[in-house]
C-alpha positions in Angstrom: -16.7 22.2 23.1 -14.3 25.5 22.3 -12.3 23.3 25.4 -12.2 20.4 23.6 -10.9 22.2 20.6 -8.3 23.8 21.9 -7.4 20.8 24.0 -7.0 19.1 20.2 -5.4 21.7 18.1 -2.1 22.0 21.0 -1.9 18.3 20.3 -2.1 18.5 17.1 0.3 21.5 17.0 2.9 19.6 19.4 2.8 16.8 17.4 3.6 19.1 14.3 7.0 20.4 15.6 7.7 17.0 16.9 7.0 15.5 13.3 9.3 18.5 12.6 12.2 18.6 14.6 12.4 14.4 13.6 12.7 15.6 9.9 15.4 18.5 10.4 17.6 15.9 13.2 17.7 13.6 10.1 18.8 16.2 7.4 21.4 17.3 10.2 22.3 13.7 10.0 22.8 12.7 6.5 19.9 10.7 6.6 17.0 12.9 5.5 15.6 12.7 1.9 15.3 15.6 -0.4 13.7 13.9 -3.1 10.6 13.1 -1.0 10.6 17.1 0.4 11.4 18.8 -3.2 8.4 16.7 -5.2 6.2 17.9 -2.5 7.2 21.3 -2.2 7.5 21.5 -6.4 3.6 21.1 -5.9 2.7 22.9 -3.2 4.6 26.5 -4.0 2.4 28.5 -2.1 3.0 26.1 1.2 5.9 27.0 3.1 8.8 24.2 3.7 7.8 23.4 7.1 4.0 23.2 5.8 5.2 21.2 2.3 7.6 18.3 5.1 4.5 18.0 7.4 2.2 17.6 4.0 4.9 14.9 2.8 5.0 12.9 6.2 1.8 12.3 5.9 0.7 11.9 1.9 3.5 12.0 0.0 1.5 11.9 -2.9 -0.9 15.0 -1.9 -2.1 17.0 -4.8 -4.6 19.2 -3.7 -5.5 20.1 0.2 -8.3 22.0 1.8 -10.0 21.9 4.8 -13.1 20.5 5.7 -15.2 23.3 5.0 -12.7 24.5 1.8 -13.9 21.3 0.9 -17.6 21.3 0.9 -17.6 24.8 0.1 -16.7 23.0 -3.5 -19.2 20.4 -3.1 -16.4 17.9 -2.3 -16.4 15.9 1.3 -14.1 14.3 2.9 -14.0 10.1 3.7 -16.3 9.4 6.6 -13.0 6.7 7.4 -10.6 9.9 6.2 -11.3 12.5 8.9 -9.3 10.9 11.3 -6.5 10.9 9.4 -6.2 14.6 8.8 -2.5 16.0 7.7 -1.8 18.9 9.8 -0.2 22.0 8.9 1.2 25.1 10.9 -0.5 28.4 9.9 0.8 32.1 11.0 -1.6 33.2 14.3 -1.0 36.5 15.7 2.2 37.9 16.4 3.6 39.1 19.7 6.5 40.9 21.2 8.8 39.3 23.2 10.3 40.8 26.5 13.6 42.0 24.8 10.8 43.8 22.0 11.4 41.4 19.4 8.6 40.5 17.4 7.4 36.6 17.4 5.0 34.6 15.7 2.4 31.9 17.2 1.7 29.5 14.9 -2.0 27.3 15.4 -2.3 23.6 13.7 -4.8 23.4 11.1 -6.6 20.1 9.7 -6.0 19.9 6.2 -7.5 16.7 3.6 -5.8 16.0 0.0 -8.3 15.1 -2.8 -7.8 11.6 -2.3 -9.7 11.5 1.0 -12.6 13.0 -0.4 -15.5 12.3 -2.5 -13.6 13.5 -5.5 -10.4 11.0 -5.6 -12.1 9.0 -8.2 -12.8 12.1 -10.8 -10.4 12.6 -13.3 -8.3 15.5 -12.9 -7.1 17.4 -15.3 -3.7 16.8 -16.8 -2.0 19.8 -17.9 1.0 19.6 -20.5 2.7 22.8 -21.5 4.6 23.7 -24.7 8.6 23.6 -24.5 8.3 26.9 -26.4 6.1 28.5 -24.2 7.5 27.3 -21.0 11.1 28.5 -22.1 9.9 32.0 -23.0 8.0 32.4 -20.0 11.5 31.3 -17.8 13.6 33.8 -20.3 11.8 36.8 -20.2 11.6 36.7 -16.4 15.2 36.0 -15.7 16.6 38.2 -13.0 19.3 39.0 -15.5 19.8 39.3 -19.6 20.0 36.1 -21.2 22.3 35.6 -24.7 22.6 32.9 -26.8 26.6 32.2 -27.8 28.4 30.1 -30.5 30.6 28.7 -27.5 31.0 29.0 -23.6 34.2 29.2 -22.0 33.6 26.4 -19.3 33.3 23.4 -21.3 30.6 20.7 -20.9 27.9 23.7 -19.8 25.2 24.7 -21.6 24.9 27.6 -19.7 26.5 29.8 -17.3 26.1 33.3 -15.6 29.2 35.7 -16.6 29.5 38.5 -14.4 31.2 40.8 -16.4 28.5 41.3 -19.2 25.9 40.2 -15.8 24.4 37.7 -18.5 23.4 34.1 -18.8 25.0 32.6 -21.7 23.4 30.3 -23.1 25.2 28.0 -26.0 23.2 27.5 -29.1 21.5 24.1 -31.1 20.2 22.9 -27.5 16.7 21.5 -27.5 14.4 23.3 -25.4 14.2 21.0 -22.2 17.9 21.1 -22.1 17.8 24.6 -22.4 15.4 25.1 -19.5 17.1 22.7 -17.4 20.5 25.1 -17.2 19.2 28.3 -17.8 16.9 27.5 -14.6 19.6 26.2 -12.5 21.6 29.5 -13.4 19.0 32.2 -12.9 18.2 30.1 -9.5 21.8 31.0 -8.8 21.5 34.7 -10.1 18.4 34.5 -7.8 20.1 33.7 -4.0 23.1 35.8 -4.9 20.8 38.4 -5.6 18.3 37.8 -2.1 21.3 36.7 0.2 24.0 38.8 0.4 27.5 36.4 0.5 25.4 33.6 -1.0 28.5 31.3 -2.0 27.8 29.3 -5.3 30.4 26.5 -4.0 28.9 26.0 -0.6 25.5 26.6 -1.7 25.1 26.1 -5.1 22.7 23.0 -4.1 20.1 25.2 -3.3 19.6 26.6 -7.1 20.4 22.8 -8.4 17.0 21.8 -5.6 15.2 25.0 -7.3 16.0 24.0 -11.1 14.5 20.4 -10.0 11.5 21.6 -9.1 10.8 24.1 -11.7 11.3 21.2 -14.1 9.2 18.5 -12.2 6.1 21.5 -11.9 6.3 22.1 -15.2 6.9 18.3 -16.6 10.0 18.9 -18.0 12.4 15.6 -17.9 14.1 14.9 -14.5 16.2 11.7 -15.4 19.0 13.7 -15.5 19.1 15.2 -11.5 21.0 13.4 -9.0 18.6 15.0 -6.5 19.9 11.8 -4.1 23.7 13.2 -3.9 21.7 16.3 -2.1 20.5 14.1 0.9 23.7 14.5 2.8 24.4 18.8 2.3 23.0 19.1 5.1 24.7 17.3 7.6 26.1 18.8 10.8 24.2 21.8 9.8 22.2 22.7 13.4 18.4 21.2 13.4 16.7 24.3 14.6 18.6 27.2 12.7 20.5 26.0 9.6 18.2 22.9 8.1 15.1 24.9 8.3 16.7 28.3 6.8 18.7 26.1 3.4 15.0 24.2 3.1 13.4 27.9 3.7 15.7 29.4 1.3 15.3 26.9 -1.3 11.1 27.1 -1.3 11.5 31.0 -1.2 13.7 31.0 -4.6 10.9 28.4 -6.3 8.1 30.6 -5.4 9.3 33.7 -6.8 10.3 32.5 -10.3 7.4 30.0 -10.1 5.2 32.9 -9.4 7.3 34.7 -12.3 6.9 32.3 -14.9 3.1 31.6 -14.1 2.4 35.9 -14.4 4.1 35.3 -17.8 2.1 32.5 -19.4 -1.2 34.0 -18.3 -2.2 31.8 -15.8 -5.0 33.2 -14.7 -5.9 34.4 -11.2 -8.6 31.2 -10.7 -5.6 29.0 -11.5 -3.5 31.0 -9.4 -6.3 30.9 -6.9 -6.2 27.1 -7.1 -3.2 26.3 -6.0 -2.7 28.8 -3.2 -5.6 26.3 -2.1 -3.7 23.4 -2.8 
């Protein structure tokens, strides 16, 4: 029986970084979609890329994921007709040094359900709509820098931008409040990776904070209409497969997380809620 497990959990685990390495040859190529990874990940902050691509190959539309036991812990089981569809995720084994003393990671494949292969699909879940107000004080107070409201900004067409010298986001004023979360996020997302990466390059990489803003705004159901997350399909290209792709995606999930995690301390979501989704 512990055979037969193993024997399943390296196929499952091969097929992981196969499903994997298909996903980063197509960014590398132009032909991978970002839309389809960022709505996943802007659900699943807690997941890492890899985990949130593997979750979107197979359910797209995943909201919620446990395992088996996570779920019937919570009086929840999964489809009889479900469990042999499991999505499989990669979650951190042990680590080991490697012969030059480096120190690696082994990674083991875990079978994961969403809600709607369980017993539970059909409840209604709760819808949660959050005040403009609310959401926009919560982004503000947790910016990595100052934020100040202005008459006028010098670069025309902007509602906000960063200026270095006062280290500030401006912010023009008589915007409505989703407009006004929409750039201040995509500028403190780019106060953010110039802050975490040192020579982070708002020209070459400035879609990485534009990806961030996106899914800030689609967590927290603020409009989208206005993204052109499609012209971000192609950044990628000629980028290498097993270093680049993964790092950008990495980097990208890494900035959402921490000012997700900074505007969720700041509205008071509580710990359970916070518990909830790292179970997501």
């Amino acid at each position: 029986d512990v055979y037969k497990r193993q024997v399943k959990e390296e196929k499952h685990r091969k097929e992981a970084y196969a499903t994997l390495d298909k996903i980063f040859g197509e960014f590398s190529e132009g032909t991978g979609s970002m839309e389809a990874y960022l709505d996943v990940q802007s659900r699943f902050p807690f997941h890492s890329a890899r985990n949130a691509l593997l979750i979107e190959a197979k359910c797209p539309h995943a909201e919620r994921i446990h395992d088996e036991k996570g779920w019937k812990d919570m009086g929840v089981t999964v489809l009889e007709e479900e469990k042999r569809l499991p999505i499989i995720i990669l979650e951190p084994g042990k680590a080991y040094r490697r012969e030059d003393g480096s120190v690696g990671q082994n990674f083991y494949a875990k079978e994961v359900y969403d809600i709607s292969q369980t017993t539970a699909r059909d409840e209604a879940q709760p819808q949660v709509s959050y005040d403009d107000r609310l959401l926009l004080k919560a982004l503000i107070s947790n910016s990595p820098v100052p934020i100040r409201a202005v008459e006028e900004l010098p670069a025309q067409g902007r509602g906000a931008m960063f200026d270095p010298e006062q280290n500030a986001i401006l912010v023009k004023k008589g915007m409505d409040a989703p407009d006004i979360f929409r750039c201040v996020s995509l500028e403190a997302a780019n106060v953010q990776l110039a802050q975490s990466h040192e020579g982070y390059s708002r020209e070459a990489e400035g879609y990485k904070a534009y990806a961030v803003s996106y899914m800030l705004c689609q967590r927290y159901g603020v409009d989208v209409k206005g993204y052109d997350i499609s012209r971000l399909d192609g950044v990628l290209q000629g980028q290498d497969p097993r270093e680049e792709v993964p790092a950008a995606l990495t980097d990208m999930r890494d900035t959402f997380k921490e000012m997700n995690g900074r505007m969720a301390r700041a509205m008071g979501l509580t710990r359970t809620s916070r518990q909830k989704e790292q179970e997501r």
